[in-house]
N, C-alpha and C positions, 0 to 999 in steps of 0.2 A: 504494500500500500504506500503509495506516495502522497506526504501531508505537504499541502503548498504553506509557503512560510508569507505571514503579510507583514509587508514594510510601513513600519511605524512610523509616521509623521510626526517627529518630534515638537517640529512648530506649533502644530495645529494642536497637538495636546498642552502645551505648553499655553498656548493663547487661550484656550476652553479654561483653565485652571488657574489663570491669573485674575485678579478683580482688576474692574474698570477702575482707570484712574482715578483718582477722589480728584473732589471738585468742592469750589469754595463753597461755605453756607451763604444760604442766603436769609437775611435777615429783615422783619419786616418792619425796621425803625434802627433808628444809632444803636449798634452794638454796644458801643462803650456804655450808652445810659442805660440801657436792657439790663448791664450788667451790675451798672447801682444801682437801679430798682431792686433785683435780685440779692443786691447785698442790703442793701435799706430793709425791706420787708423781711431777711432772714434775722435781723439783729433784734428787728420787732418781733419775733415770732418765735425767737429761738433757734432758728435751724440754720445752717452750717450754709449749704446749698439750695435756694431756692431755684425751680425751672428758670431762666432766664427768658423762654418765647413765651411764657405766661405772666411776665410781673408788667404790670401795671407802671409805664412811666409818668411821672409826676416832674414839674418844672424844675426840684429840686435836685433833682435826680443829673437834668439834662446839664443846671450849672455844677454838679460836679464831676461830670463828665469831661467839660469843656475844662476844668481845674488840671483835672488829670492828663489830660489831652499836653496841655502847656505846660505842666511842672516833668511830665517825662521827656516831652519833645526837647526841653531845653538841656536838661540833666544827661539824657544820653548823648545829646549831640558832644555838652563838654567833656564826657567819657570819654567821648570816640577822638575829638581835640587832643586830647592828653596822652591817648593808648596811639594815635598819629594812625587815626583810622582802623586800629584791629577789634573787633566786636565780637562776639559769642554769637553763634546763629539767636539764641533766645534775645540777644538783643535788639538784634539786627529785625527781629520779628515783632518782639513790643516797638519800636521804633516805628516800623512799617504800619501797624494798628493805629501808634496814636498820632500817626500821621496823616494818615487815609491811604497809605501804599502797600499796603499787603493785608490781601483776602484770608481770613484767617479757612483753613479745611474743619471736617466735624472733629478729627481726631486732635486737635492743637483746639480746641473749645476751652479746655481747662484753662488754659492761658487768660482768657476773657473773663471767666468766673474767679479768678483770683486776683485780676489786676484791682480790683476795690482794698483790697486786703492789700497788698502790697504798698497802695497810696498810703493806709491808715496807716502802715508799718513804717514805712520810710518818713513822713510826716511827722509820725512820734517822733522818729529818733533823730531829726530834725529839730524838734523843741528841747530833746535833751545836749544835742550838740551845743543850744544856744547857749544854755545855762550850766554849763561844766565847763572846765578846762582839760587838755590830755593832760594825762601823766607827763611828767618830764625825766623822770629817770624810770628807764627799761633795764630791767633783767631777767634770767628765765628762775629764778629762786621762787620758793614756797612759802609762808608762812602762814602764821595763825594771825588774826585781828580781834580787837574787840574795839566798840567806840556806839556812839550814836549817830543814827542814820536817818537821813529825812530822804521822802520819796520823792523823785523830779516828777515819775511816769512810768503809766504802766503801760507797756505794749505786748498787743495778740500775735503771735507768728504764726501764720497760717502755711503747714508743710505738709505735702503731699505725702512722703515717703518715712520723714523723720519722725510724723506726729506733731500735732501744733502744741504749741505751748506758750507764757508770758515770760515778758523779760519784767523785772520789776528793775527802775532804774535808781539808786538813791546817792545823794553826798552826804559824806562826813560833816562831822561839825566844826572839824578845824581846816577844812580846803574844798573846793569845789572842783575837786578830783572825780568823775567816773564812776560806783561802783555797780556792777549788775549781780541780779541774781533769778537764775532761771526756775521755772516749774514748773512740771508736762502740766495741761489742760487737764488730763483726768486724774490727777495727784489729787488723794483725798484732802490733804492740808491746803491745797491752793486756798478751800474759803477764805478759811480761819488765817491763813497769810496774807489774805487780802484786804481782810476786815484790820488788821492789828497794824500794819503799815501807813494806812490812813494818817496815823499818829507817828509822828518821832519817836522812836523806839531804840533800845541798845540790844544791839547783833552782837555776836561773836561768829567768827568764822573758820571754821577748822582747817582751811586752806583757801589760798589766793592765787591769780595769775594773773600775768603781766597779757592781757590781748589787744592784737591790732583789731582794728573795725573791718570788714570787708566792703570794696567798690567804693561807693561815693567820698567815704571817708578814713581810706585806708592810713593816712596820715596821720591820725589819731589814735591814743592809746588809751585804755580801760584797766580796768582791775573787777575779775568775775571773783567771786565768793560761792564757795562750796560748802555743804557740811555747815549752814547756818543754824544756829540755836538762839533765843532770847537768853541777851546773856541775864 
């Protein structure tokens, strides 16, 4: 018995098996303000993630859009100034967004639902840059702290992979030094951390370090605290 052998078109299975090109979304109002709607209405509501092609935009919404539009446009461009034009693709893509040049696809959507969150983030630490000074002497040494601490600011860090969590930002009493101190979102003590800070309070810190900032203000220096206890 002679079995005929069939010649396999590699292409043509190949093409059957590949998906069509993604293609931009298409959105049925400003994206960017869909997106502060979606973050305004989850703040009110509790939830992380609101639908975005469901929220309701409101004229508040559109002027912070238009905020964010211009505090990124500007801040990346002096990025890209400084770096003599080299950008991260993810920059190069928020750029494009809050510029009106690049269609974001469905799978880069997360990009849109976080840039509210990002504002609030960099914003904060914005207000804590104005009111501190860096460090002036760097080393990579450890030690222990104790003193009282008043709080500049709290800020949300909304992370995809890490888990979000707050930065709580506070100065000492004898300089306007820097100091942070982190706590996942679902850390049972966050309340109770949040409620007792409100107030000047005396820390102690079982451990310190010397950090640079990362991007906008890598020039500057910090001091994070670990192992906090009310001293």
């Amino acid at each position: 018995m002679t079995t005929a052998l069939r010649t396999i078109n590699w292409d043509e299975v190949l093409t059957i098996k590949n998906e069509p090109p993604e293609g931009p979304i298409v959105f049925k109002d400003d994206p960017i303000a869909m997106a502060c709607a979606s973050y305004r209405l989850g703040q009110q509501g509790g939830y992380v993630w609101l639908d975005l092609h469901s929220a309701t935009i409101e004229p508040q919404d559109r002027d912070t859009a238009a905020d964010i539009r211009k505090y990124y446009a500007d801040r990346l461009l002096v990025t890209a100034l400084k770096s003599n034009g080299v950008m991260s693709e993810f920059r190069r893509k928020l750029y494009g967004v809050v510029t009106g040049n690049y269609q974001l696809k469905k799978s880069e959507e997360g990009l849109l639902y976080r840039l509210p969150y990002f504002y609030a983030e960099d914003t904060g630490l914005d207000h804590v840059m104005s009111q501190t000074q860096s460090v002036s002497i760097v080393n990579n040494a450890t030690a222990k702290i104790a003193g009282k601490f008043t709080l500049v600011k709290k800020i949300f860090c909304s992370r995809a992979n890490a888990g979000s969590h707050w930065q709580f930002w506070f100065v000492r009493e004898t300089s306007q030094v820097p100091y942070l101190v982190e706590i996942k979102d679902d850390n049972v003590l966050y309340k109770l951390f949040d409620t007792l800070t409100q107030q000047p309070q005396m820390f102690q810190a079982g451990t310190t370090h010397f950090k640079h900032h990362r991007g906008h203000y890598r020039d500057r220096v910090y001091i994070k605290m670990t192992q906090v206890d009310l001293a």
